[in-house]
KEKE-574260 format. One record per residue (C-alpha): residue in one letter; x, y, z. Coordinates in steps of 0.1 Angstrom, whole numbers. Layout:
KEKE-574260
PT   res       X       Y       Z
PT     A       X       Y       Z
...
//
This chain:
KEKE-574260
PT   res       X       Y       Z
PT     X    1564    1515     856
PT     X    1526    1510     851
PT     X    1529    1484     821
PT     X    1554    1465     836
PT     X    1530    1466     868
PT     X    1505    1455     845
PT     X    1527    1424     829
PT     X    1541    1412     858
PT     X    1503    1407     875
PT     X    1497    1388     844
PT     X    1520    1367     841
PT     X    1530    1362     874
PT     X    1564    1376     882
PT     X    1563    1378     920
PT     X    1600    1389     918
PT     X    1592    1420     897
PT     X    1558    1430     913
PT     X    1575    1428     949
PT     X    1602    1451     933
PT     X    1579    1476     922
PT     X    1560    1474     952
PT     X    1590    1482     969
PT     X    1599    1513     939
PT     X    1569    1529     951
PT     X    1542    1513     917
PT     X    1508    1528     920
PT     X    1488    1496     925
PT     X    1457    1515     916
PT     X    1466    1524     883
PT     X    1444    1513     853
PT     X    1459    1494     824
PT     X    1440    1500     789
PT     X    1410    1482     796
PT     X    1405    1501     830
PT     X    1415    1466     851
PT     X    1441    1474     878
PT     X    1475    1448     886
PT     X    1451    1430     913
PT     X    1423    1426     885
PT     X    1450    1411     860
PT     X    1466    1391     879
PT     X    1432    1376     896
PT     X    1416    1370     855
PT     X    1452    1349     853
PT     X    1451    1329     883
PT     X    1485    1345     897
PT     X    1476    1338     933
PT     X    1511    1343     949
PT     X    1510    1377     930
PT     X    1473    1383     943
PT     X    1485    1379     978
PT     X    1513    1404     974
PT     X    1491    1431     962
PT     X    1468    1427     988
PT     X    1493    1427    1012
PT     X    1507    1461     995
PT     X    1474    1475     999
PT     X    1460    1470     966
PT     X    1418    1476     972
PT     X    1401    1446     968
PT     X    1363    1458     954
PT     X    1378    1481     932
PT     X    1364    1480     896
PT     X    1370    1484     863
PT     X    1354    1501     835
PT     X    1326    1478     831
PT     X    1319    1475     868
PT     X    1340    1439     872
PT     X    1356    1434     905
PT     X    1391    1410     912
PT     X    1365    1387     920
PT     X    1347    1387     891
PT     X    1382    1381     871
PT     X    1390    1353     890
PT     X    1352    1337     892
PT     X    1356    1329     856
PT     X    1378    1337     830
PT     X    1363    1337     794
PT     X    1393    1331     773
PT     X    1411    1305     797
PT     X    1373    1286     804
PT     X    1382    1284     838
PT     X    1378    1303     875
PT     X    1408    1300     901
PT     X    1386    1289     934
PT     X    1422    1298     953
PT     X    1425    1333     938
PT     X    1385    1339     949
PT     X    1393    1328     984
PT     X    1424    1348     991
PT     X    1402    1378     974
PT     X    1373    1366    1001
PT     X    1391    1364    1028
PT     X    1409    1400    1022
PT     X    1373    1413    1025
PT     X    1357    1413     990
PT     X    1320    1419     983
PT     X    1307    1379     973
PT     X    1275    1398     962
PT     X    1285    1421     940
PT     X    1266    1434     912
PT     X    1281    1442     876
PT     X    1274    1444     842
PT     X    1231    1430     834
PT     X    1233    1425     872
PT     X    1256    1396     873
PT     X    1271    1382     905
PT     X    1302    1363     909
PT     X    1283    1333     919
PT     X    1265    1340     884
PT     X    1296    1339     866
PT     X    1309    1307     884
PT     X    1280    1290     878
PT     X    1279    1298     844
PT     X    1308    1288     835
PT     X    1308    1255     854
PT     X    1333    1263     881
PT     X    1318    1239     911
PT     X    1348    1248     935
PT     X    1346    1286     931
PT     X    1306    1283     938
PT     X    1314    1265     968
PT     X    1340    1291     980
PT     X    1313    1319     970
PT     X    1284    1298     988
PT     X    1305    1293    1017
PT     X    1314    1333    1024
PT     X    1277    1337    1019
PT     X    1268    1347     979
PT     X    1230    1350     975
PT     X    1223    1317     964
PT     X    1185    1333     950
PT     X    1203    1367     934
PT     X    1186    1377     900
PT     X    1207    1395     873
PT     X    1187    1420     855
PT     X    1170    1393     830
PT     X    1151    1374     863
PT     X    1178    1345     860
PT     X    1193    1331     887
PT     X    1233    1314     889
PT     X    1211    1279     891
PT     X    1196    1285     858
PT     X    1231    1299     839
PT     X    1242    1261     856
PT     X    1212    1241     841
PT     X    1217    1257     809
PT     X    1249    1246     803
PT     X    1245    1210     821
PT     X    1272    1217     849
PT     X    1259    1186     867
PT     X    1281    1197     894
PT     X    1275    1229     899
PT     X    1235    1224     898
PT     X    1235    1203     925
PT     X    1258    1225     949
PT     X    1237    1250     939
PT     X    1201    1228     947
PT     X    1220    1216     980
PT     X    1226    1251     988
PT     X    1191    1261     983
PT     X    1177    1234    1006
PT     X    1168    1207     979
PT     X    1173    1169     984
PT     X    1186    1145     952
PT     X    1160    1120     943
PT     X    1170    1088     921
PT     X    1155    1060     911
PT     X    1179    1031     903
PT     X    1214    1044     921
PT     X    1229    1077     924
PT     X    1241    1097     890
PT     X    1276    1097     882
PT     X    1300    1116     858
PT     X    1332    1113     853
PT     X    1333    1147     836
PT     X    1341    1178     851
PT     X    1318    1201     828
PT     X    1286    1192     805
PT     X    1263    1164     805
PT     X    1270    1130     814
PT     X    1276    1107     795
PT     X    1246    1080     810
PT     X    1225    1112     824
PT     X    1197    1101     849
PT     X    1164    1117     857
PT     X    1166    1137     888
PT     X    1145    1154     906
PT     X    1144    1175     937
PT     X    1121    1181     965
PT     X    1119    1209     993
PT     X    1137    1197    1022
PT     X    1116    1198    1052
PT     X    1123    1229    1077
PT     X    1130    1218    1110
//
C-alpha cells in the first residue's frame, strides 16, 4: 500500500491518495530514499495532493534521511529546476519551520535563492525566513542568488535586508526569469536609513 502511497504523491492522483487515506495508508511511511508521501508529492509540485495529506494528518517538518523537510522539496527541485511557491505556502501555512536547517546548514530560503525561485523567496520572506541565515560555509541565500545572477531574486533579497536600488540612467530591466540580463546595469545599493 506504501508504494502506491508513494506513486500516487508523485504523480499526483488525488483520487488514489484520498482512497488510501480513507484504507487506513500510513502517511508516515518512508519510501526508498527515506522521503514520506507529503515529501514526494511537495519535490513534484502536487499541491492538491499536498493539501490532502495535510489534512489527513501527514506531519509537516518531518524529515528525511538527509535532514530535508516538505519544504525543502518544494523550495527547489533539482531535476525539475524549479520550486512550487503554492506547495511552500500551503506547507507554511500548515505550520512548517521557514528556518529550518539541513544538510551544510542550508535553509529553504537558501535553496530558493539558489536556484532562482523569486516567488518562493517571497513566500519564505513573508512567513519570516532569516533573511541573514549562514549555512555552514559563512554564505548567505543572497550570495547563492548573486552567484548565479537571479536578478530577481537578489533584489527581493537586498529589499528584504533594508537596501535601496540605485541607478544611473533608468531602472534595470529583464525580461528573463533566471540569469543575467541581457543589457545588465550597474547597481548598487545603499543602507536605507532607520527611522
Amino acid at each position: 500500500m506504501s508504494t502506491n502511497l508513494h506513486e500516487a504523491a508523485r504523480t499526483g492522483d488525488l483520487a488514489q491518495i484520498q482512497s488510501l487515506i480513507q484504507a487506513g495508508a500510513d502517511l508516515e511511511q518512508a519510501d526508498e530514499g527515506g522521503m514520506t508521501p507529503l515529501m514526494n508529492a511537495a519535490h513534484h509540485g502536487q499541491l492538491e495532493v499536498v493539501l490532502a495529506l495535510l489534512a489527513a494528518g501527514a506531519q509537516v517538518d518531518g524529515k528525511d534521511d538527509n535532514g530535508w523537510t516538505a519544504l525543502f522539496k518544494a523550495a527547489y527541485n533539482h531535476e525539475q529546476d524549479c520550486g512550487y511557491a503554492p506547495v511552500v505556502q500551503a506547507l507554511v501555512d500548515a505550520g512548517a519551520d521557514v528556518n529550518a536547517k539541513a544538510f551544510f546548514g542550508l535553509t529553504p530560503l537558501m535553496m530558493a535563492a539558489g536556484g532562482g525561485e523569486a516567488a518562493v523567496c517571497e513566500v519564505l520572506l513573508n512567513a519570516g525566513a532569516e533573511i541573514k541565515a549562514v549555512n555552514e560555509h559563512g554564505r548567505t541565500a543572497l550570495q547563492m542568488a548573486k552567484e548565479k545572477f537571479y536578478v530577481d531574486v537578489i533584489n527581493l533579497l537586498h529589499e528584504a535586508e533594508g537596501y535601496v536600488m540605485e541607478t544611473e540612467g533608468g531602472g534595470c530591466s529583464s525580461g528573463a526569469r533566471k540569469g543575467p540580463p541581457s543589457e545588465a546595469k550597474i547597481v548598487t545599493f545603499t543602507k536605507r536609513p532607520m527611522h
